[in-house]
Steps between C-alpha positions, in 0.01 A plus 500: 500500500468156418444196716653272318904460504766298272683225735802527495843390659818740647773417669605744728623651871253616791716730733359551854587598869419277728452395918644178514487250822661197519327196543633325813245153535301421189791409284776200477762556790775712425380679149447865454128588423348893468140596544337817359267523768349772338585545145231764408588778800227753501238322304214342632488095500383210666872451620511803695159501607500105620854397526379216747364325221722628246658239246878580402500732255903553388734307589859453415722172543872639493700272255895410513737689291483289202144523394378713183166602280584176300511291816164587740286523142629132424478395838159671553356318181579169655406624872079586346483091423656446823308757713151382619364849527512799316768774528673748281855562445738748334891581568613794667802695672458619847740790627480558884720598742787568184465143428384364202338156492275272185149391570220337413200711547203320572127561524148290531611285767173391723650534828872512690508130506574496167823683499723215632339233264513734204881544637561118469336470162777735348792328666387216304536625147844651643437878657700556804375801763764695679580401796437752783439550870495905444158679548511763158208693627489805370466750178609289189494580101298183301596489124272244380591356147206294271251485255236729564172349287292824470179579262618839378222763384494864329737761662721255622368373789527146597287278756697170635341215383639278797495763792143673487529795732865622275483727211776703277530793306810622361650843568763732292823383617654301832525652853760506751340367820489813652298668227299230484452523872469815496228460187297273749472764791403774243240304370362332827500830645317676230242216452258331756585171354670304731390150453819496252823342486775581222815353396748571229563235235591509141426235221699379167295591194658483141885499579376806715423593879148651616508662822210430683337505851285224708180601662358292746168521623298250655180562236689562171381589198519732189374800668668472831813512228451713281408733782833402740728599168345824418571611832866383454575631150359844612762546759830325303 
């Protein structure tokens, strides 16, 4: 197989069950925030294995009703020359508790600290967070919508260009969750590989949709791949 890949770009939706908390200090008074406090369950990390000294890793500022994909992307452009520090956003839908709020998504932060400033930043190019004094902790579906910039190699398997420890392959056709859920346990059970996360998502590609899954592991790489979707396709 070879090591070198074609860049590329896809839009596309990441589809994942989540634990969600609710930030209750770190944040501007009154606005709804989530934490993933563990977005990899299962897999080993340095979040799980230091989470003293852990850096926020996903987290989710709930917007009003009235904001779109148009809106954060806009807003987000302007936010990066605002921003002093690095971070990385994408929109997203959040259904918990059968309601069904718009988010930004966002990851890279350097510490909590950040949250509320990052919070201001947006209200100045015109984002407005949901105002809440509800905890939402609990189970919650994330549909993350973006542009996924991927170097795609033979077999169609793709490595994320931005997020080093995420890869993709594509499989035969879309799951319900429950097959897919049910996909994971077969395989996990079958296969002492457990440093692994999955997720469903699906990309646009030529006026077409490719089914696809998300692997997470924290030492990514061809192989580790290549190996996770054998094991998959095996037992679809």
């Amino acid at each position: 197989m070879s090591t070198h890949g074609t860049k590329i770009e896809r839009y596309g939706h990441l589809t994942k069950l989540e634990t969600l908390t609710t930030v209750s200090v770190q944040k501007l008074s009154g606005t709804l925030v989530l934490e993933a406090p563990e977005p990899f369950p299962g897999s080993s990390s340095y979040y799980s294995e230091a989470p003293q000294f852990a850096k926020p890793l996903y987290v989710y500022f709930v917007l009003d009703g009235s904001a779109d994909l148009e809106k954060v992307a806009r807003a987000t452009q302007k936010s990066r020359t605002l921003f002093p520090w690095e971070f990385d956003a994408a929109f997203c839908s959040i259904q918990i508790f059968n309601e069904t709020f718009n988010a930004i998504r966002i990851r890279h932060l350097g510490d909590f600290n950040q949250i509320p400033k990052l919070q201001e930043t947006y209200q100045k190019v015109g984002i407005e967070f949901k105002k809440s004094s509800r905890n939402y902790d609990g189970k919650g579906f994330i549909t993350l919508k973006k542009l996924f910039y991927l170097e795609k190699f033979e077999d169609d398997l793709y490595l994320d260009i931005d997020e080093k420890d995420h890869g993709y392959f594509t499989i035969p056709e879309g799951l319900s969750f429950d097959e897919f859920a049910e996909l994971v346990k077969r395989v996990k059970y079958n296969w002492d590989f457990m440093k692994i996360d999955v997720a469903q998502a699906f990309f646009y590609t030529d006026d077409r949709i490719e089914d696809v899954l998300r692997v997470y592991h924290p030492e990514m790489n061809l192989k580790i791949l290549d190996d996770v979707k054998k094991q998959f396709l095996i037992r679809i």
